[in-house]
Steps between C-alpha positions, in 0.01 A plus 500: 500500500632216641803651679206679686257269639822289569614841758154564607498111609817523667426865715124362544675145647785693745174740616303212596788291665545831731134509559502149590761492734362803662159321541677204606669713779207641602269273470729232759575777737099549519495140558727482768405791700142330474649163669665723769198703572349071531751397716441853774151458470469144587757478741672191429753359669839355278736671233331811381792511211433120374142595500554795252721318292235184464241726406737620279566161311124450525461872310802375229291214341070676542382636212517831579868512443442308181245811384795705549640355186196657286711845499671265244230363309232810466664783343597230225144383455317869492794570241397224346146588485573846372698446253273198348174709542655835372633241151265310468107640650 
């Protein structure tokens, strides 16, 4: 019993670290094609590249890349959930 919820803990963690860094990817790729289509529309003058990238840093500490970290945190907690109300409701 225990071997098992060990290896479903261990292929449910690798799953969600893919998933993460997939979202992650994605998610900063949105970003920055968001601060290019900024940068065109506007017309500024300057480094379009050092532009990007300090949107970028600004993107690496918001929240929104912190939310990313739920993919973690939920599938844990509705676990959770299930397994105390199925035990104990």
């Amino acid at each position: 019993m225990i071997f098992a919820v060990l290896r479903l803990s261990v292929i449910a963690f690798i799953v969600m670290l893919v998933v993460y860094f997939v979202l992650s990817a994605w998610s900063r790729s949105v970003r920055r094609s968001k601060l290019g289509a900024e940068w065109d529309e506007e017309g500024r003058s300057g480094d379009r590249d050092a532009f990007i990238e300090q949107g970028l840093a600004e993107y690496d500490g918001s929240l929104r890349r912190k939310l990313i970290l739920g993919v973690f945190v939920v599938p844990y907690l509705v676990i959770g959930v299930l397994v105390y109300v199925v035990n104990f409701q």
